[in-house]
MARKOLKOL-472742 format. One line per 8 residues: for each residue x, y, z of C-alpha. Coordinates in Angstrom, 1 decimal, padded with zeros to 4 digits, always signed. Layout:
<pts>
X/Y/Z; ...
</pts>
This chain:
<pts>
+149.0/+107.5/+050.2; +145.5/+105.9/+050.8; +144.2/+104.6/+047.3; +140.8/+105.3/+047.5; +138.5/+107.3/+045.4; +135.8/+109.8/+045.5; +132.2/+108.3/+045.3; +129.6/+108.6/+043.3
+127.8/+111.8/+044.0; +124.9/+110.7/+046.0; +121.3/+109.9/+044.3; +118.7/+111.9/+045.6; +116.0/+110.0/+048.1; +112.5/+111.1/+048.3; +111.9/+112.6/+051.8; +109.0/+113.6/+053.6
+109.2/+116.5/+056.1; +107.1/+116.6/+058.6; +106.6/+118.2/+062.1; +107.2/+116.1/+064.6; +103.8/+115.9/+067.1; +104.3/+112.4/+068.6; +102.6/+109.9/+066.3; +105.3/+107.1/+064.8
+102.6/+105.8/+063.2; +100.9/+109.1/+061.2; +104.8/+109.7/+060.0; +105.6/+105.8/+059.1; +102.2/+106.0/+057.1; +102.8/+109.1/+055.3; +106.4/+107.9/+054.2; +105.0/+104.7/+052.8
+102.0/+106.8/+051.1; +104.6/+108.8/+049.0; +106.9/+105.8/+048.4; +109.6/+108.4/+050.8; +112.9/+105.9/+052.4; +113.3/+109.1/+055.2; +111.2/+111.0/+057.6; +113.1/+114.4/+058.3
+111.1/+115.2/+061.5; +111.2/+119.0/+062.5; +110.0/+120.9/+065.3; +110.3/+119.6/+068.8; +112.3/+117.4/+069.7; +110.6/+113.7/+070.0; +110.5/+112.5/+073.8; +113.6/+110.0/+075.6
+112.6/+106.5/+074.3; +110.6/+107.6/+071.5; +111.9/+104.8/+069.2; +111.0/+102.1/+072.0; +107.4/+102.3/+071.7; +106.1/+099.2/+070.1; +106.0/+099.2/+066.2; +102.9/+100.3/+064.7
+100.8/+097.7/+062.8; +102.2/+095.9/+059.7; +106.2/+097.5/+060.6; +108.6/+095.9/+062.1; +111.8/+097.7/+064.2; +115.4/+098.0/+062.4; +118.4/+098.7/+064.1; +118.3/+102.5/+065.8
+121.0/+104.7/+066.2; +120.1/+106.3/+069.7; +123.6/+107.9/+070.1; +125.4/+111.6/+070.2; +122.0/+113.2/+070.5; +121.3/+112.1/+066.6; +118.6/+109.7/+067.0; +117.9/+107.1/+063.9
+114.7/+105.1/+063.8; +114.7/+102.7/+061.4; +111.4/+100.7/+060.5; +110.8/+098.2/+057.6; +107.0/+097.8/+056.7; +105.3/+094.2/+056.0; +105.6/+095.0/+052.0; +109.1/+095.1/+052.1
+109.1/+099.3/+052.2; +112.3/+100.4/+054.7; +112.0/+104.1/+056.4; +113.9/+105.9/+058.7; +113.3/+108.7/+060.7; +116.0/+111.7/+061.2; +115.8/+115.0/+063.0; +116.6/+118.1/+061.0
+118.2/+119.3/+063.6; +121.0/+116.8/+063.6; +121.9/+118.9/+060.4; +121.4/+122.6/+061.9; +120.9/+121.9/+065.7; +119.4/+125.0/+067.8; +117.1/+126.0/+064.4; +113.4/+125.7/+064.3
+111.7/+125.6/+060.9; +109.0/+124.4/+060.1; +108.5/+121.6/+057.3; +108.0/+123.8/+054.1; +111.2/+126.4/+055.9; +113.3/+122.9/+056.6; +112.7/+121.6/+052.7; +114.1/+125.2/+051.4
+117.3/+124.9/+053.7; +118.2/+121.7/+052.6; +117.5/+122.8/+049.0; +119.8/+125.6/+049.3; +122.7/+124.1/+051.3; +122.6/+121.0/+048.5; +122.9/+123.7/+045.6; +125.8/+125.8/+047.3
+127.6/+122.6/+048.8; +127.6/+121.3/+045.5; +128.4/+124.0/+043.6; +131.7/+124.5/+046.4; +132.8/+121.5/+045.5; +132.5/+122.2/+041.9; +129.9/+118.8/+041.8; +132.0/+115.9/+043.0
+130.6/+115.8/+046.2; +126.9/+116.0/+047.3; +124.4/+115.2/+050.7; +124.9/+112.1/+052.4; +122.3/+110.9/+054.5; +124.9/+112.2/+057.7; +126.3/+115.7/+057.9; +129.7/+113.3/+059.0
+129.6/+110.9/+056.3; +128.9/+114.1/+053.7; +132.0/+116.1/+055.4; +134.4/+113.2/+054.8; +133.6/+112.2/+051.6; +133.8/+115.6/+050.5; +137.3/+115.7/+051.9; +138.1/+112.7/+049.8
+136.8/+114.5/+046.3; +138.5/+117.5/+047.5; +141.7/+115.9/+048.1; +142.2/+113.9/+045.2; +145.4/+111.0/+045.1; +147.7/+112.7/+046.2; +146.4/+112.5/+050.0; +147.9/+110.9/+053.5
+147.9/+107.4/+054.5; +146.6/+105.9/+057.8; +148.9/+105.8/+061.3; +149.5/+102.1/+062.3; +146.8/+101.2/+064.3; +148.3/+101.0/+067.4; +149.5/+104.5/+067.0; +146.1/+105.7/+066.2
+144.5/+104.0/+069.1; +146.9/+105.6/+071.6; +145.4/+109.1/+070.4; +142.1/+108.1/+070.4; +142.6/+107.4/+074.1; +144.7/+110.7/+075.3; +142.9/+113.0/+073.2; +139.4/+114.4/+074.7
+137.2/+116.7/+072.7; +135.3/+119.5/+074.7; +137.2/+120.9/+077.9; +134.1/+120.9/+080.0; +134.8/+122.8/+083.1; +132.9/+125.1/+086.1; +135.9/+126.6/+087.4; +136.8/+125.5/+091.3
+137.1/+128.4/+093.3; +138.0/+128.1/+096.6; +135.5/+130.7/+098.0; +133.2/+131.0/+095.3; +130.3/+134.1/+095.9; +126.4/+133.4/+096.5; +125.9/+135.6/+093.4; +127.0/+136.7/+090.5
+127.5/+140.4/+089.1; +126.2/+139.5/+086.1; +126.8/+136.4/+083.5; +128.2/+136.7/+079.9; +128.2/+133.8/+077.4; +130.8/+133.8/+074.6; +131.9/+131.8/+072.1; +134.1/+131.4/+069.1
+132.1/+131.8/+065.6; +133.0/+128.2/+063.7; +136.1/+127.8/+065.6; +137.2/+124.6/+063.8; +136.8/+126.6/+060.7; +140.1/+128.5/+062.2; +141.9/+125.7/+063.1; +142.1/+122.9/+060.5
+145.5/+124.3/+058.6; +148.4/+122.5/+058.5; +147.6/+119.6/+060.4; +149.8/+116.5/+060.9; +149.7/+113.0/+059.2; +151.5/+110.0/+058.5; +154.0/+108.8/+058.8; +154.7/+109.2/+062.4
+157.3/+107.8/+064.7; +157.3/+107.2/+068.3; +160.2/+109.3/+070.3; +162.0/+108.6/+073.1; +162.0/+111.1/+075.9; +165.7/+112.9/+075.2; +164.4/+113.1/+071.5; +160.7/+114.4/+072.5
+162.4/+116.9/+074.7; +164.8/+117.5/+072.1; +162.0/+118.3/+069.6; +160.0/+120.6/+071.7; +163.1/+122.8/+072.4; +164.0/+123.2/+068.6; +160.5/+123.1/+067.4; +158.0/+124.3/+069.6
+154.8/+124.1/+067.1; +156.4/+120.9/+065.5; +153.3/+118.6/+064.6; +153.4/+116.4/+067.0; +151.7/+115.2/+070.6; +154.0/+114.7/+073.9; +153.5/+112.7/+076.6; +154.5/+114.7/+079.7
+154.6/+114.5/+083.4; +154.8/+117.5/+086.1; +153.5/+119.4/+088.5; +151.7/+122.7/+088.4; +154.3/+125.8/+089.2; +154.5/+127.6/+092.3; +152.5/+130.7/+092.6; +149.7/+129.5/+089.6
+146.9/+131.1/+090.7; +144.3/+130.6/+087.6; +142.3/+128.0/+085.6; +144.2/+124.8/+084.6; +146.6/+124.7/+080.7; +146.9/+121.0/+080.7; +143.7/+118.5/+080.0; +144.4/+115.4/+081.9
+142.4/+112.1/+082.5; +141.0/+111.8/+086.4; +142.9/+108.9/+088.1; +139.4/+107.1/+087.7; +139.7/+107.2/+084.2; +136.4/+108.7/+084.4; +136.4/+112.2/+082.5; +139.3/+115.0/+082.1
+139.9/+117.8/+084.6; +142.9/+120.6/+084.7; +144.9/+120.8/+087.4; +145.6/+123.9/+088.5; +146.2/+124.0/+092.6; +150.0/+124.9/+093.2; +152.3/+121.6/+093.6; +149.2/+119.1/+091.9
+150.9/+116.9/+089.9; +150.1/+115.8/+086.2; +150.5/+112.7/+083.8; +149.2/+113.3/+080.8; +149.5/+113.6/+076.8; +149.2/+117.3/+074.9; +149.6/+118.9/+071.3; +152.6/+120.9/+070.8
+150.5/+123.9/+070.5; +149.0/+123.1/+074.1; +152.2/+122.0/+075.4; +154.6/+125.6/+073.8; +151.3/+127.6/+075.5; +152.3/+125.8/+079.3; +155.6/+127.0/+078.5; +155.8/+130.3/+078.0
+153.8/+130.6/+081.1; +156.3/+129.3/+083.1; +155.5/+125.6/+083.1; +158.0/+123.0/+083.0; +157.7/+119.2/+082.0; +159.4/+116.1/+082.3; +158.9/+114.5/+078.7; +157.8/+110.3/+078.8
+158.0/+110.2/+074.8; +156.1/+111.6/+072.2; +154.8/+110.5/+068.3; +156.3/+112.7/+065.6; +153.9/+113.3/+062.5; +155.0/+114.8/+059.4; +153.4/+118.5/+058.8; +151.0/+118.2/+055.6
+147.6/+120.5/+054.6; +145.6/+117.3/+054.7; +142.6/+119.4/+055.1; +143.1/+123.2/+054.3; +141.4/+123.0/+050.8; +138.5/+121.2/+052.3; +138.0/+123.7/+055.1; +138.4/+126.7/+052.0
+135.2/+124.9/+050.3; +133.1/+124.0/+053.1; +134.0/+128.2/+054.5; +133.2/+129.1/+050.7; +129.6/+127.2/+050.7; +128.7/+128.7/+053.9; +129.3/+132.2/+052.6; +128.1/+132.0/+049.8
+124.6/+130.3/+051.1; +124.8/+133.8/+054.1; +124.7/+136.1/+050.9; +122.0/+134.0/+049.2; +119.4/+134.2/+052.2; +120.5/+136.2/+055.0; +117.1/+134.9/+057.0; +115.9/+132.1/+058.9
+116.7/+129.1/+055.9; +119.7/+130.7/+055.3; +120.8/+130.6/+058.8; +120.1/+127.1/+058.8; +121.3/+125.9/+055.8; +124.8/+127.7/+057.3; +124.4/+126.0/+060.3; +124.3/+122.8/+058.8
+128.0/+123.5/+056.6; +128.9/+123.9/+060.5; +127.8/+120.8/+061.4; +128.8/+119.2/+058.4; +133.0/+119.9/+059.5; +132.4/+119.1/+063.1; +130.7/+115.7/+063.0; +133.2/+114.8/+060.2
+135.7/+115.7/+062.4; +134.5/+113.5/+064.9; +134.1/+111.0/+062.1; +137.7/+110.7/+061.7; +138.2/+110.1/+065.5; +135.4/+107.7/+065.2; +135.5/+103.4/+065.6; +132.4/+102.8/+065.3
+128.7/+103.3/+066.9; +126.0/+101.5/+068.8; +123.0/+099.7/+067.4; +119.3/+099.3/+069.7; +116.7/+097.2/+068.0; +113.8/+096.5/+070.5; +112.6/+093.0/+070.6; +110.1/+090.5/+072.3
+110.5/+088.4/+075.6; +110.1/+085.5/+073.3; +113.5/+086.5/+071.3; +114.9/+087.6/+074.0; +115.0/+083.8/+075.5; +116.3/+082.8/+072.0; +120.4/+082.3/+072.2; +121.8/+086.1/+071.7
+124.6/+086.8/+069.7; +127.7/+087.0/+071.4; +128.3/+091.1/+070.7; +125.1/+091.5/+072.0; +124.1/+092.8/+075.4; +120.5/+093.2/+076.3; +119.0/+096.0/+078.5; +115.5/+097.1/+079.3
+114.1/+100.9/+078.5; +111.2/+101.0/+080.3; +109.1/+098.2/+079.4; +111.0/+097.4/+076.2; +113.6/+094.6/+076.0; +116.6/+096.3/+073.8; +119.4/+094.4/+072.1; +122.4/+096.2/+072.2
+125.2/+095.5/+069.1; +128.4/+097.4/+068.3; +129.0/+098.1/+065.0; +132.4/+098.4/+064.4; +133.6/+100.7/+061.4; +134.7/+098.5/+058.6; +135.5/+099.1/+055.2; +135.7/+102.2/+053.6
+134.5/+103.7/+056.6; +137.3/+102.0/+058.2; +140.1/+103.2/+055.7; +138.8/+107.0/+056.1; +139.9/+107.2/+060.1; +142.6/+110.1/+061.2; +142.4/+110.3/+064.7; +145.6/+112.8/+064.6
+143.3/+115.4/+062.6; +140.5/+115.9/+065.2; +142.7/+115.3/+068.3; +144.9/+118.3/+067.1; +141.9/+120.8/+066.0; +140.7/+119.9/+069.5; +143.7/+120.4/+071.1; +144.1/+123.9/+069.3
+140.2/+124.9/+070.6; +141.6/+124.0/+074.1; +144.3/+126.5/+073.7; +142.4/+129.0/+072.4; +140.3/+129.1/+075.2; +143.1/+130.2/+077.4; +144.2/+132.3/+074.6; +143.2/+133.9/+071.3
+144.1/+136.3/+068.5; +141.4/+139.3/+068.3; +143.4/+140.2/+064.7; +144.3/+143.8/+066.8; +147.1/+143.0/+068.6; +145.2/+142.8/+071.3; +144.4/+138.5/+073.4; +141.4/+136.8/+074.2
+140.9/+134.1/+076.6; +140.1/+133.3/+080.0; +144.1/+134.0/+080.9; +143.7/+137.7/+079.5; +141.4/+138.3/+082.9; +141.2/+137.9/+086.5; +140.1/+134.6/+088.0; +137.2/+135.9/+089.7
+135.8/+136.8/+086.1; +135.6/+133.0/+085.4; +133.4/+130.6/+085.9; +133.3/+128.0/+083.5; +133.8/+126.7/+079.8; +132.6/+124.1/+077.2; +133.8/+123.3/+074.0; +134.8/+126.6/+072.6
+132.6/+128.5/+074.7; +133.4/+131.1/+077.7; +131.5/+131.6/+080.5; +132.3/+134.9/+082.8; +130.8/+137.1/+084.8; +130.8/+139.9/+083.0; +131.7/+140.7/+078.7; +135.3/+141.5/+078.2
+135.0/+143.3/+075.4; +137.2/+141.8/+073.1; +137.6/+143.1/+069.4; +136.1/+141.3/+067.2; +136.7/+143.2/+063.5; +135.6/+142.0/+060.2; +138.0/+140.7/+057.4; +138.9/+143.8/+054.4
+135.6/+142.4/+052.9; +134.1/+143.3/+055.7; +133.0/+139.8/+056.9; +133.0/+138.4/+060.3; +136.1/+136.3/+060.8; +135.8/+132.5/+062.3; +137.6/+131.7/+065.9; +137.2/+134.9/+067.0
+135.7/+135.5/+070.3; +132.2/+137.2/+070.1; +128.7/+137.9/+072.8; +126.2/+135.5/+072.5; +124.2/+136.7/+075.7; +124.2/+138.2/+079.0; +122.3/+138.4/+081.6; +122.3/+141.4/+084.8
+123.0/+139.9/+088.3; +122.6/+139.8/+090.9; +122.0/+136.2/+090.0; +122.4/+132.4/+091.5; +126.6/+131.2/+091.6; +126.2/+128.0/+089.6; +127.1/+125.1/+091.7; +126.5/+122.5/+088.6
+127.3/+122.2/+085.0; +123.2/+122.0/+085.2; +123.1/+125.5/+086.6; +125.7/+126.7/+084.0; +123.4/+125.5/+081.4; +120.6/+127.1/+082.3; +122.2/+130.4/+082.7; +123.6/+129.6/+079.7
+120.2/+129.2/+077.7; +118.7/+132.0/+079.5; +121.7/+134.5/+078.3; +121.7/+133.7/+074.9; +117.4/+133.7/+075.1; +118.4/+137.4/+075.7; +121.0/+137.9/+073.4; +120.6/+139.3/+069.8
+124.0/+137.6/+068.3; +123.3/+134.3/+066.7; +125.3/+134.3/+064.1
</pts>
């Protein structure tokens, strides 16, 4: 059991928000007017290469975060003053408010987080760092250890996030009857239970084998070889890494082999639809609830703030419990991030260090640093939580409960109905239909499958992920279901 305890509730830090109309310098000058450490810059999102612009007079540039689509600027002012610059939507992405509407969201997701977890956990300046610190004060002592690292690593490296795929068909149609966009509402809020932890033990294949047979949804992953069966003739059940190393892909032809590691839950799913496996080995965790009472609180806060202000700050401050789980999920996967500070030909001639690689944007020199998770950061890693909660989302893409007896899932309808999927997102050509009833208190239930847009065809077949997106925006531009 780790040893480490719950810190200090955050201290509040005096921020300015402000709408974001392209002038570093108007919002570095109004932070240092009202003495404010952080910019929380709403509206549009700023330009590519917005933090590469040379500093405005009498600031100097800190080390940016340019990564994961959650920009930090970070700027220190002649007097000593330090500021950085944040995008509210790194907290509720997909939510415009304006500055006043963006203060009152954060205002109300700080009360109702707080108050969920009954004041031992508060706002950190990251939705990630405030998820997993608040699984620490809701855990208490009595909470798992680490893997060995080399055990940890190996996950990292078989275990992808997002199943990202526009489905291969061999004679795919000019157009489409019509496209419906679906997703699963808070899917990781479904899927956090029961999770396994250390310790863990590497098996052997007779034992890994031996283990899938008697336990099917044992907490564990399997490294498995095979080919896909005779007669298959839908999407992929198995995420594997291309043979370049270069991205994932499910094989799905007849006879196309596979090498590749899977959760028990992914791997019991290829069995009972006929596949078979040769087992290499596996690791064994032991089943805890290393997160169930955090997923209760953060699900509590989130209701709680929907029944508070069912409008527009509402739905924002909601969004941002959301994105609170899912970056600290992806916290617990994490090793660390990448630093840019832009600098000058002259420094650039200067000996670098040796982490350091330096790269151009534009007409700025960039120097390029790892930062390696170290610390407390370090001691808060559990790859084997995130890689199984994305394991089950890739499951439950092939195959979900509707709570009526009834599946959902791309497997529940014809090939010809499918033509892509993302994350925990569907995209077919058509809406299935699938139930989607409330819980006895007559709230909608998470991981449940529901319409988020649709659009009448005839329309363009995508022939990129880029032309999936855009029929994706356009649907959902047209749909009413946001929630």
């Amino acid at each position: 059991m780790t040893g480490l305890a719950p810190r200090h509730r955050p201290k509040a830090r005096p921020t300015v928000w402000r709408a974001w109309d392209g002038n570093l310098e108007a919002a570095l000058a109004a932070a240092l007017a009202a003495a404010a450490p952080v910019v929380m810059l709403t509206g549009q999102r700023p330009a590519s290469g917005w933090l590469f612009r040379p500093a405005p007079a009498g600031w100097a540039h800190g080390e940016h975060f340019t990564d994961l689509d959650r920009p930090v600027g970070r700027f220190e002012h002649h007097t000593g003053a330090r500021v950085e610059l944040r995008l509210a939507a790194e907290w509720w992405p997909g939510h415009d408010l304006n500055p006043t509407h963006a203060a009152a969201a954060w205002s109300l997701l700080e009360r109702e987080f707080v108050r969920a977890f009954r004041g031992q956990a508060g706002l950190w300046s990251t939705p990630g760092t405030t998820g997993v610190e608040a699984w620490v004060a809701a855990t208490g002592p009595d909470r798992p250890g680490q893997l060995e690292p080399d055990l940890a690593d190996l996950i990292r490296q078989t275990s992808p996030q997002h199943r990202v795929e526009l489905v291969d068909h061999d004679d795919p149609p000019d157009e489409l009857p019509g496209f419906a966009y679906l997703d699963a509402r808070w899917s990781y809020a479904a899927l956090t239970r029961e999770l396994g932890s250390a310790p863990a033990r590497m098996l052997t294949a007779e034992q890994a084998g031996e283990l899938a047979a008697r336990e099917p949804h044992a907490r564990a992953r399997y490294h498995v070889r095979g080919r896909v069966p005779d007669g298959w003739d839908h999407v992929g059940v198995l995420v594997c890494k291309r043979d370049s190393g270069d991205g994932w892909h499910a094989p799905r032809r007849p006879g196309e082999p596979f090498d590749t590691w899977v959760d028990a839950y992914e791997l019991a799913l290829a069995g009972r639809l006929g596949w078979t496996v040769d087992h290499v080995e596996a690791i064994a965790l032991t089943q805890r609830r290393p997160l169930d009472t955090w997923t209760e609180r953060l699900v509590r806060a989130r209701q709680r703030i929907l029944d508070t202000d069912p409008g527009p700050v509402g739905s924002a401050a909601a969004a941002a419990v959301r994105q609170i789980m899912l970056t600290a999920l992806g916290g617990f996967h994490s090793t660390g991030r990448d630093t840019l500070t832009p600098i000058t030909e002259e420094q650039a001639a200067r000996r670098l260090p040796p982490d350091a690689a330096l790269e151009r944007h534009g007409s700025v020199l960039v120097l390029r640093r790892r930062r390696v998770l170290a610390g407390r950061a370090a001691l808060l890693t559990h790859p084997e939580w995130s890689a199984a909660v994305w394991a089950k989302a890739h499951a439950r893409l092939l195959e979900a409960p509707t709570g009526t007896g009834q599946w959902a899932g791309v497997l529940q309808l014809p090939l010809a109905d499918v033509i892509g999927m993302r994350g925990d997102a569907l995209y077919l050509t058509r809406d299935p239909g699938w139930p989607d009833p409330p819980d006895p208190a007559g709230r909608p239930v998470n991981g449940r499958y529901r319409l988020k847009g649709a659009l009448t065809g005839p329309l363009p077949y995508p022939r990129t992920l880029a032309d999936l997106n855009k029929l994706r925006a356009a649907s959902e531009a047209a749909g009413t279901d946001t929630r």
